[in-house]
LUMKE-646870 format. One record per residue (C-alpha): y, x, z; residue in three letters; chain. Coordinates in nm, 4 decimals, decimal comma. Layout:
N
Y	X	Z	ala	A
...
***
This chain:
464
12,2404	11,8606	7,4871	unk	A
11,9612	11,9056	7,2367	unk	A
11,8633	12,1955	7,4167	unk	A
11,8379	12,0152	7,7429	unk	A
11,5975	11,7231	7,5535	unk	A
11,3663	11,9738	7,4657	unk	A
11,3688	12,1572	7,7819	unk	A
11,2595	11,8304	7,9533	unk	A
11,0175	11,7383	7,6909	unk	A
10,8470	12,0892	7,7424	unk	A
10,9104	12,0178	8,1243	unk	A
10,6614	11,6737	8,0955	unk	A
10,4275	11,8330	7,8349	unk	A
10,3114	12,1076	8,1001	unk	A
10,3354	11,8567	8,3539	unk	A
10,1380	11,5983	8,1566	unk	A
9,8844	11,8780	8,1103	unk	A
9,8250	11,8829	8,5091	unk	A
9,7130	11,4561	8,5252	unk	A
9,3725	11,5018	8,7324	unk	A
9,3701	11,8609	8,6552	unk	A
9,3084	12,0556	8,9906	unk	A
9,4506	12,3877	8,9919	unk	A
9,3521	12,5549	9,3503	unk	A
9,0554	12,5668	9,5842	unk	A
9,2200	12,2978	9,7813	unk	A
9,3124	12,0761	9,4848	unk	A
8,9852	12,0340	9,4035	unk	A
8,8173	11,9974	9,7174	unk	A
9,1143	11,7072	9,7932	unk	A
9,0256	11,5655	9,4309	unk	A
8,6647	11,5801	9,4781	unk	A
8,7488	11,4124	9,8343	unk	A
8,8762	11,1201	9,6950	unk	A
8,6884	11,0838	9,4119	unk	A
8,3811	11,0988	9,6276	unk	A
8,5021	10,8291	9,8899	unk	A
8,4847	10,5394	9,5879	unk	A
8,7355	10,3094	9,7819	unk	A
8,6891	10,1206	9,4722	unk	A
8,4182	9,9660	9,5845	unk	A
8,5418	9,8613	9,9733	unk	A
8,5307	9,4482	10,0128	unk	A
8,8403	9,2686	10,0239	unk	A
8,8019	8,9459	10,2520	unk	A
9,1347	8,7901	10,0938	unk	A
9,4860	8,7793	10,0615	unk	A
9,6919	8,7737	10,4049	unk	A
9,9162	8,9507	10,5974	unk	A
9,9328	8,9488	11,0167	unk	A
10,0289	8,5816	11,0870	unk	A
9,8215	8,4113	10,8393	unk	A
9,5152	8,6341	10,7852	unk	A
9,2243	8,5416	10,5160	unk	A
9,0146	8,2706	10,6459	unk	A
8,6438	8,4174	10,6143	unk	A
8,4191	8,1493	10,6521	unk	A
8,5735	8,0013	10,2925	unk	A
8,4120	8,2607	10,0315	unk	A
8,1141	8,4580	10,1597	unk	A
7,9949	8,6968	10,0600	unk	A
8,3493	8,8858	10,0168	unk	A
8,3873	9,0729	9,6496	unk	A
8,4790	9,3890	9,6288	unk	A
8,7789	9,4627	9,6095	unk	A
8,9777	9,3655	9,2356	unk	A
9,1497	9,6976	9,1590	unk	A
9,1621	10,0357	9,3183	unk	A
9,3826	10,0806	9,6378	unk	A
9,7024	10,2404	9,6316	unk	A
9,5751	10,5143	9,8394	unk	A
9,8120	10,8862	9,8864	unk	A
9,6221	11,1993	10,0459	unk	A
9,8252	11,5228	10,1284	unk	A
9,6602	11,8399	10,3154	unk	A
9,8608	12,1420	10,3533	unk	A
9,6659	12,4482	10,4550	unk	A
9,8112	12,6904	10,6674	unk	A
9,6992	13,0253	10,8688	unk	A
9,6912	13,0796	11,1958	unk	A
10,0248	13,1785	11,2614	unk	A
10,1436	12,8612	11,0826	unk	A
10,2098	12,9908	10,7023	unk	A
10,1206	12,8005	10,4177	unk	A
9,8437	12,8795	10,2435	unk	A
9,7764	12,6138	10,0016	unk	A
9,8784	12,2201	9,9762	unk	A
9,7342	11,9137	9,7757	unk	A
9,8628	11,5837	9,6883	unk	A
9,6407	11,3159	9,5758	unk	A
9,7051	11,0031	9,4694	unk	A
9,4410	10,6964	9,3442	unk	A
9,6100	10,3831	9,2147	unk	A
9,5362	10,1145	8,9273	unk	A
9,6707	10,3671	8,7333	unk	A
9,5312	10,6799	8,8216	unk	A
9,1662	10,5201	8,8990	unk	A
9,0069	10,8603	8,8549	unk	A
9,2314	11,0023	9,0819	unk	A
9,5783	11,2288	9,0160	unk	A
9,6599	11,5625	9,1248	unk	A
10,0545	11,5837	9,1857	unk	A
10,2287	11,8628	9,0446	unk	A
10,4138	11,9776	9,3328	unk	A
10,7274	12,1480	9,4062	unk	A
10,8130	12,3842	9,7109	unk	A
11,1277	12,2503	9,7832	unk	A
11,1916	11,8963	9,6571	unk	A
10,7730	11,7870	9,7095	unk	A
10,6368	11,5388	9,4582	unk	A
10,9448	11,4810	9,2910	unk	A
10,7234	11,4109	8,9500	unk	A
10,6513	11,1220	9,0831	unk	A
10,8664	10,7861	9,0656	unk	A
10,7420	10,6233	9,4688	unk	A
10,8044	10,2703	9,4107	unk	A
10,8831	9,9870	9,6832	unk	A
10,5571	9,8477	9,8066	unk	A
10,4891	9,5033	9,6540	unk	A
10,2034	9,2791	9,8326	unk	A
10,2702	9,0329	9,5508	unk	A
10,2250	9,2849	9,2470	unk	A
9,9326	9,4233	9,4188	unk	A
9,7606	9,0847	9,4378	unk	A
9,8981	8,9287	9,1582	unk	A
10,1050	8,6966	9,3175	unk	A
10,1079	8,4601	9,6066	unk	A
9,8360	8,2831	9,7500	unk	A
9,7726	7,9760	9,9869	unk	A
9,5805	7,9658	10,3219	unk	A
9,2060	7,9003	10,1334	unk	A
9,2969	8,1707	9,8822	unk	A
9,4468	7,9030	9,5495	unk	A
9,6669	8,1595	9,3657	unk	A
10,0083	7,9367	9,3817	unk	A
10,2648	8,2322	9,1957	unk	A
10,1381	8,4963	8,9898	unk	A
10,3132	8,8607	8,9396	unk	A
10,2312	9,1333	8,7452	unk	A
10,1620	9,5197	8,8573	unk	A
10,4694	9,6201	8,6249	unk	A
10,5865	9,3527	8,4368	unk	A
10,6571	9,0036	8,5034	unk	A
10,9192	9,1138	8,6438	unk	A
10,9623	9,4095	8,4772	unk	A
11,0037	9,7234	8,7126	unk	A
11,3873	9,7922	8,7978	unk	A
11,5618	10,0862	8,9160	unk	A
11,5838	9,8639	9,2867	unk	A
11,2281	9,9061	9,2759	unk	A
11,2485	10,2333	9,3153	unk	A
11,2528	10,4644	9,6631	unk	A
11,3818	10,7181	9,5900	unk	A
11,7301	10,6966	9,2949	unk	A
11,6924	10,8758	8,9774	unk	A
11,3255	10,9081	8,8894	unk	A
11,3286	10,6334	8,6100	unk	A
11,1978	10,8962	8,3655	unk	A
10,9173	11,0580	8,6135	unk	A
10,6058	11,1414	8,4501	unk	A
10,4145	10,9372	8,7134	unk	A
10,4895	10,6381	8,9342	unk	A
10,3137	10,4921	9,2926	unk	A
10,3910	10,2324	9,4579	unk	A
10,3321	10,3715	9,8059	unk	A
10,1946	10,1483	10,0951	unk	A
10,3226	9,9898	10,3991	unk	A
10,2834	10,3558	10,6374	unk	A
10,2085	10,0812	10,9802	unk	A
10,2671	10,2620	11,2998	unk	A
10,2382	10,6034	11,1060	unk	A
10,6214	10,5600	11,0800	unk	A
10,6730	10,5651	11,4444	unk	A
10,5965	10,9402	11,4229	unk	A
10,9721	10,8897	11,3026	unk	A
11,0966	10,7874	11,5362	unk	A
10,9806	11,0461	11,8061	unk	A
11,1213	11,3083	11,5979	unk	A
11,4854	11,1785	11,5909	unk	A
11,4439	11,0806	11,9295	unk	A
11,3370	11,5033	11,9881	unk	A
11,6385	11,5615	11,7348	unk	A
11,8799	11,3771	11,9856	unk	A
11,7867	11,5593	12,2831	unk	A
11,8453	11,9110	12,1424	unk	A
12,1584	11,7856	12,0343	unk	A
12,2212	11,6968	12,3859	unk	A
12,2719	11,3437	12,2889	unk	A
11,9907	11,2254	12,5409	unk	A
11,7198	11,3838	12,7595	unk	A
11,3424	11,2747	12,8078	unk	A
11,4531	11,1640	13,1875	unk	A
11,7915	10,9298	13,0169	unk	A
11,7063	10,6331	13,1251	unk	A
11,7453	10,3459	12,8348	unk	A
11,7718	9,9840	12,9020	unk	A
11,5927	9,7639	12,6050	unk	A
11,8002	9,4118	12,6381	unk	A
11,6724	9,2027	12,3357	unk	A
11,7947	8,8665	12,5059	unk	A
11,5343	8,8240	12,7833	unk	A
11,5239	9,0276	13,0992	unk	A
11,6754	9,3649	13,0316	unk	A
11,3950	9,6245	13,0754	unk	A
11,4998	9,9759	13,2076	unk	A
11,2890	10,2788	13,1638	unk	A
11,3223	10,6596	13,1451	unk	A
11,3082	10,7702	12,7429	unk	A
10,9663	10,9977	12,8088	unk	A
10,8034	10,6421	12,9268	unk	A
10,9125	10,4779	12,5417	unk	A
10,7874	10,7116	12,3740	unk	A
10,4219	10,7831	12,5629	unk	A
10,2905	10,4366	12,4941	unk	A
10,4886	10,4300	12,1518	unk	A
10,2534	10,7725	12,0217	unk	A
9,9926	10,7480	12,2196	unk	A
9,8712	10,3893	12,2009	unk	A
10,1183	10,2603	11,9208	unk	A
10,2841	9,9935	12,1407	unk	A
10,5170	9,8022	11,9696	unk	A
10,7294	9,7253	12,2985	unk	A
10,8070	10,0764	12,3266	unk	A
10,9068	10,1426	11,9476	unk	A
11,1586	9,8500	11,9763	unk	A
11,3207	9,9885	12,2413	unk	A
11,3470	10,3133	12,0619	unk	A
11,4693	10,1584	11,7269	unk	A
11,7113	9,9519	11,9291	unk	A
11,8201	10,2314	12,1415	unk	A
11,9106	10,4369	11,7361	unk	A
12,1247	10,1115	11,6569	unk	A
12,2515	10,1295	11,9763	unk	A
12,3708	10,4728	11,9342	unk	A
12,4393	10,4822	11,5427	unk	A
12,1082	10,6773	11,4730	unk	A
11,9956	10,4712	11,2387	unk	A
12,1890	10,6623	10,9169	unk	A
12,1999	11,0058	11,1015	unk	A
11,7839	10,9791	11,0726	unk	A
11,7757	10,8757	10,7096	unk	A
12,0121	11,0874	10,6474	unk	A
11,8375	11,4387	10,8337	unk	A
11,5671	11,3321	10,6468	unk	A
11,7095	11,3197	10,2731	unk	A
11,9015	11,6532	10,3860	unk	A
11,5449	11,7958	10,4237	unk	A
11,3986	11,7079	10,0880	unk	A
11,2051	11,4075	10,2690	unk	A
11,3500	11,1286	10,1080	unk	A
11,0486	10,9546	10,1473	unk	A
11,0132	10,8917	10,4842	unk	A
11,2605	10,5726	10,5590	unk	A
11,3703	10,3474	10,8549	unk	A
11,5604	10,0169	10,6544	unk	A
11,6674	9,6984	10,7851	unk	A
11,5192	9,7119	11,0868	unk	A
11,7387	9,4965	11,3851	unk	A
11,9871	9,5811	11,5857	unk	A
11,9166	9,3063	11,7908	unk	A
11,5634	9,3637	11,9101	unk	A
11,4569	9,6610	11,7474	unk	A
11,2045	9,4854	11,5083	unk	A
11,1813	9,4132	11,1860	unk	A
10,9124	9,6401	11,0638	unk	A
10,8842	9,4968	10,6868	unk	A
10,6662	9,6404	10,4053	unk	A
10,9196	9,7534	10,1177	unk	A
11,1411	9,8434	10,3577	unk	A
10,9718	10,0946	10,6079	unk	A
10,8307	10,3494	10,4109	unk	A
10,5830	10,7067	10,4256	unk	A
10,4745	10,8865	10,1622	unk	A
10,1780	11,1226	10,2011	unk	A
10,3219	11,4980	10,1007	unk	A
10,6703	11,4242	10,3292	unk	A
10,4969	11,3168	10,6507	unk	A
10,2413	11,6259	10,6234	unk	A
10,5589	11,8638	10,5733	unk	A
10,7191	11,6718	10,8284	unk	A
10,4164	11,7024	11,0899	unk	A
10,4125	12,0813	10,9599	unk	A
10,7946	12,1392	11,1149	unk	A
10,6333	11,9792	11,4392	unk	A
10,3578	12,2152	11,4356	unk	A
10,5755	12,5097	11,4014	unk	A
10,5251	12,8007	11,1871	unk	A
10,7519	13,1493	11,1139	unk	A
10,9794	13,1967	10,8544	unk	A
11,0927	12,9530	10,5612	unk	A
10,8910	12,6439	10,5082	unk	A
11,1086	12,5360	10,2498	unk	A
11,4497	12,4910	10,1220	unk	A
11,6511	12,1564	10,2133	unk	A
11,8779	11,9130	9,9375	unk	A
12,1690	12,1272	10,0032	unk	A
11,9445	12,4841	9,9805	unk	A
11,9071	12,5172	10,3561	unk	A
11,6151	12,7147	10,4836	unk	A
11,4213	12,4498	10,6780	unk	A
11,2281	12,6089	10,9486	unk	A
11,0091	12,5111	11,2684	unk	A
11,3463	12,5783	11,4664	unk	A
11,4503	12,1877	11,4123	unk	A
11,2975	12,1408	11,7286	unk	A
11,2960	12,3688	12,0383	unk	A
11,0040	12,5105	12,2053	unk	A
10,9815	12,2145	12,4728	unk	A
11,0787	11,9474	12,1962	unk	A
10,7350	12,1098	12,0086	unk	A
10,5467	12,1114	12,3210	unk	A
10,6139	11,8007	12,4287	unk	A
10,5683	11,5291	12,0985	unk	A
10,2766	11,7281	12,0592	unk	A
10,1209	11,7060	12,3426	unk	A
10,1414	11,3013	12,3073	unk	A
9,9775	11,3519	12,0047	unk	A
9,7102	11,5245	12,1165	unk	A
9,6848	11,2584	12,3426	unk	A
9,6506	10,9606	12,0678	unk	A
9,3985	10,7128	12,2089	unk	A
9,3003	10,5992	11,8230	unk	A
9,0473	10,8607	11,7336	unk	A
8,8904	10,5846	11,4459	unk	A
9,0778	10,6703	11,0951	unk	A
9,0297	11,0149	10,9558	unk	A
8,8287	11,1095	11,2619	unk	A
8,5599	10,8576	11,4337	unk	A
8,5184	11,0832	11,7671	unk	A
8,6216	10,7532	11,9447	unk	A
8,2371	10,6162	11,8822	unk	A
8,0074	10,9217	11,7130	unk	A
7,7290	10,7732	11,5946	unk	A
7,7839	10,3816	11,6273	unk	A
7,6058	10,1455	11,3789	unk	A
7,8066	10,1738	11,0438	unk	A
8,0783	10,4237	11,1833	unk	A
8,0233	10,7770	10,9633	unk	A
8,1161	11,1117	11,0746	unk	A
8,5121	11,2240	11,0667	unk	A
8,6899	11,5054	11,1515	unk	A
8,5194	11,6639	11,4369	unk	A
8,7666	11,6522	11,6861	unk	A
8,8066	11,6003	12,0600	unk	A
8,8967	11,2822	12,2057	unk	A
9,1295	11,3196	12,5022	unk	A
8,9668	11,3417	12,8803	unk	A
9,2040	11,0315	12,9920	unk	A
9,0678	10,8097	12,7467	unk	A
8,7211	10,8756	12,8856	unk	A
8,5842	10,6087	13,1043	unk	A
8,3751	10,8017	13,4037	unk	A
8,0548	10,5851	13,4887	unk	A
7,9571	10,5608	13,1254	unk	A
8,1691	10,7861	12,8903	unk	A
8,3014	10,5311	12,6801	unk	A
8,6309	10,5598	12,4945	unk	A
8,8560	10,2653	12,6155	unk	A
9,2184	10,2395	12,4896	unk	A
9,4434	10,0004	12,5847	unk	A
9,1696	9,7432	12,6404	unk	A
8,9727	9,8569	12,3456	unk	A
8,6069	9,9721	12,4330	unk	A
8,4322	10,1923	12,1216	unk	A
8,0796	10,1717	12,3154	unk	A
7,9533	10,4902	12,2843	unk	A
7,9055	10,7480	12,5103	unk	A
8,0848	11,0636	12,3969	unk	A
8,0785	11,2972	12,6496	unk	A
7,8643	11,5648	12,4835	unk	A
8,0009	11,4809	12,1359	unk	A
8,3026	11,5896	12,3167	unk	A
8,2039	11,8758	12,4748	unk	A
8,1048	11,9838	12,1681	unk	A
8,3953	11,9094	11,8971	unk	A
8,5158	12,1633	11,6814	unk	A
8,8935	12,1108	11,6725	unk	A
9,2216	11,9541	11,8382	unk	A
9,3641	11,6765	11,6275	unk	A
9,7237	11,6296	11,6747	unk	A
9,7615	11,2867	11,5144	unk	A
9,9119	10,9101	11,4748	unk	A
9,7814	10,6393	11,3529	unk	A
9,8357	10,3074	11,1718	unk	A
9,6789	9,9835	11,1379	unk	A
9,7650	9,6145	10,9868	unk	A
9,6008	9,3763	10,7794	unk	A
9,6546	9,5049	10,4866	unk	A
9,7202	9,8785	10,5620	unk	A
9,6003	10,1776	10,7055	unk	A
9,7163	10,5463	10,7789	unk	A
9,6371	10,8675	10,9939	unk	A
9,8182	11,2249	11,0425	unk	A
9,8393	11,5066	11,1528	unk	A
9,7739	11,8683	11,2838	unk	A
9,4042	11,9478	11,2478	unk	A
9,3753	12,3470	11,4349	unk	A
9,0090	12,4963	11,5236	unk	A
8,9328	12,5129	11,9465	unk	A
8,7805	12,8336	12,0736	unk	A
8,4619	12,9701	11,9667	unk	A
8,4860	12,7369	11,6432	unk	A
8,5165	12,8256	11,2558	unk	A
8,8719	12,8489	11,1796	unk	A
9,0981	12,6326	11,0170	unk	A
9,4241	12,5091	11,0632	unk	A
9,5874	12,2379	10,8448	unk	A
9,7722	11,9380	10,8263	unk	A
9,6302	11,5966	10,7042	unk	A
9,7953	11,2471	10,5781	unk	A
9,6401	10,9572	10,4629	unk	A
9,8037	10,6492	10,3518	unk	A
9,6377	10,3250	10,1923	unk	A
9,6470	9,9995	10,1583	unk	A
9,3368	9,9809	10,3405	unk	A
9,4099	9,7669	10,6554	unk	A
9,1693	9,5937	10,8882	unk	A
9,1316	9,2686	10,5088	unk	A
8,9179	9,5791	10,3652	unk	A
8,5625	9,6712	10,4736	unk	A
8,2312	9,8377	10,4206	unk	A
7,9514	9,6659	10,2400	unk	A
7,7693	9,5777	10,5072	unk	A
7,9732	9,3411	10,6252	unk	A
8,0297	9,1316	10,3784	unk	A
7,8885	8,8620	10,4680	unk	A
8,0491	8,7784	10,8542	unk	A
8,3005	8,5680	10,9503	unk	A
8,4358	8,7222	11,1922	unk	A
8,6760	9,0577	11,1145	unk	A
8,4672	9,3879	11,2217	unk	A
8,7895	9,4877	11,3918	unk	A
8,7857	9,2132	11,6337	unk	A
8,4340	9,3088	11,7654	unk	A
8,4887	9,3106	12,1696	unk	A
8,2996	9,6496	12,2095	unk	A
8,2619	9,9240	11,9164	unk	A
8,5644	9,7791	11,6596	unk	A
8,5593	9,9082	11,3365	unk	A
8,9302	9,8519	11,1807	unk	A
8,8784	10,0667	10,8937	unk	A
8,6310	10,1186	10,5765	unk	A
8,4261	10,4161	10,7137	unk	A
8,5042	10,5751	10,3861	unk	A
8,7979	10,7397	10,5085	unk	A
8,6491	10,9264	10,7859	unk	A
8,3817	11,0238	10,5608	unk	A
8,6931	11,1237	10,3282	unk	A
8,8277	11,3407	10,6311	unk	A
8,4796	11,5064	10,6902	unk	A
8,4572	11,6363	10,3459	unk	A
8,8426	11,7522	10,3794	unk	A
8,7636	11,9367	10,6908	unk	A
8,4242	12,0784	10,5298	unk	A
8,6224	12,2151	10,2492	unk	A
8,9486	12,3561	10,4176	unk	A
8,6723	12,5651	10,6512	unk	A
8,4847	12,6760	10,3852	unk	A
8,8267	12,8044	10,2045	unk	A
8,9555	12,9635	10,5238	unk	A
8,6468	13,1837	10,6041	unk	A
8,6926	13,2973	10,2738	unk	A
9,0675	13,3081	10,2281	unk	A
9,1011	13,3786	10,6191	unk	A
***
């Protein structure tokens, strides 16, 4: 036993060692990333959430924001034929304000980390009413103290580090395309099964490849209720949870979600972490060999999904109409939108007489056609946006002709459409409900994704 004590006190000291330490190329260009984006100093324009959003004609000019986001950053670098070459994990909190590079493991992840429950309430402080009077008040750890039911994943009481990891948004609907891929190889379902969503209206019949185009490609929620229905229908609900526990994910989660309707999205509930959904989107992109070993020491390879399954979700990435987190190709060059990934935006979002991006309704105002014609890589992504969060991720690979790299990206914050840049701190109106050009998101996490992408080419032509 005393042997055992000391081997986990050694265990923490070396690990302790590592706390904003970067170790690789790629740790410290991720690091550096972060560090250099200074989300610390975004505007907050009030406590809310999607029904009862901050009022912002009540205290104008907004302040900046009280603490630090709760922001998670994972990039895993890989060659061409899909091999790892190097990963980060990242993580900026109230507690790590300088930023934290997470020892990580090949098999089990980040499991030196204790992922808490996201909180609204701790992160604010407590409750608030509709002109922003505090009316509860609640601590970041204490009052309440934390409790092992705060925590996400069982038995990492006595982690080295904690985060409390944000709301993913529509990021976790990435989720549920892959179980839905996972049912039909298993012969459970095909893409042309047709499913009928019946949540007490008019019962709505559709083929399953017509759920889940809208669901990726323009995040409708209509279509992701039908899926998430369609899993309680079925019993799918514990089979995914479970496939992904069995793969060292624990992470990613789908909880108390309705059978009735399909709904039920809740923050503390739903949850993403950064490092999962990057190996999870690096099983979609396919690669050779072992990626890593599973909870019961099972190779886990690209082979979880056949060659059409790949093909398929991954071509409705490719096709994600939201090109305005990590990567701004949706409107290059706009007033106050800076420079993202440089990817390629695709050709059916493209209006013809002026070249605008328009998505479901949504017009960015630029013209992008030779912005277009010139982007340097494919971005196979998903997106997610509420009030008070914000996510983006996926497989980042070089087109033709351009300088090579080929990773995967997440990025999770609590950095919804209440946060902003500077500059518009003073309007009462939200940015993101601008009728042409909407900007949902502080521009400092494209300019985070540029510097990513900078660095992970730079690394590759010298690695490559």
């Amino acid at each position: 036993m005393e042997n055992k004590i000391i081997g986990i006190l050694v265990a923490l000291l070396c690990v302790g060692m590592r706390l904003g330490h970067a170790e690789t190329p790629l740790e410290i260009a991720v690091l550096k990333a972060v560090r250099d984006a200074h989300f610390e100093r975004v505007i907050d324009f009030g406590a809310g959430n999607e029904s009862r959003p901050a009022k912002l004609n009540l205290q104008l000019p907004a302040a900046t924001i009280a603490q630090p986001p709760n922001v998670n950053v994972a990039v895993i670098q890989l060659d061409a034929a899909g091999r790892m070459v190097d990963r980060a994990y990242v993580l900026l909190s109230r507690d790590y304000p300088n930023g934290l590079v997470v020892p990580l493991d090949k098999n089990t992840g980040a499991s030196s980390v204790r992922f808490l429950r996201w909180d609204i309430e701790r992160f604010d402080g407590g409750t608030f009413s509709p002109d922003g009077k505090p009316l509860t008040t609640k601590g970041w750890t204490n009052d309440p103290p934390l409790t092992e039911a705060d925590d996400l994943v069982p038995g990492r009481t006595q982690a080295p580090y904690q985060f409390m990891a944000p709301y993913p948004a529509s990021l976790f609907k990435i989720m549920v395309a892959f179980h839905v891929m996972r049912m039909i190889d298993a012969g459970k379902i095909s893409l042309d099964s047709e499913y009928i969503y019946d949540a007490g209206t008019k019962p709505e019949p559709r083929k399953i490849r017509d759920w889940l185009e809208p669901m990726i490609t323009i995040s409708d929620n209509h279509a992701t209720s039908a899926l998430v229905k369609m899993f309680h229908d079925k019993n799918e609900i514990e089979p995914l949870n479970r496939e992904f526990r069995d793969l060292n994910l624990g992470t990613l989660q789908l909880n108390a979600t309705s059978g009735a309707n399909g709904l039920g999205w809740s923050p503390g509930q739903i949850h993403v972490t950064a490092f999962d959904i990057a190996r999870l989107f690096w099983v979609i992109d396919g690669g050779s060999g072992e990626l890593w070993r599973g909870a019961n020491d099972q190779p886990v390879t690209a082979k979880l999904l056949s060659d059409p399954a790949r093909a398929f979700l991954k071509k409705l990435l490719l096709d994600q109409g939201f090109n305005d987190v990590l990567t701004t190709a949706n409107f290059p060059g706009a007033p106050n939108v800076r420079a993202g990934i440089p990817s390629r935006v695709a050709e059916r979002w493209l209006n013809a007489t002026n070249g605008h991006a328009i998505v479901d309704g949504e017009d960015f105002g630029v013209d992008i056609r030779a912005t277009n014609a010139a982007a340097e890589v494919a971005f196979a992504h998903k997106t997610g946006l509420t009030f008070n969060y914000g996510s983006d991720a996926g497989i980042v690979t070089s087109l033709p002709g351009k300088p090579f790299r080929h990773y995967v990206i997440a990025f999770l914050g609590n950095l919804g459409y209440r946060y902003a840049d500077e500059v518009f701190a003073s309007r009462t109106r939200f940015p993101a409900f601008d009728k042409v050009g909407p900007i949902c998101y502080t521009q400092r996490i494209p300019a985070l994704g540029k510097a990513i992408d900078d660095a992970v080419q730079k690394i590759s032509t010298t690695t490559k």
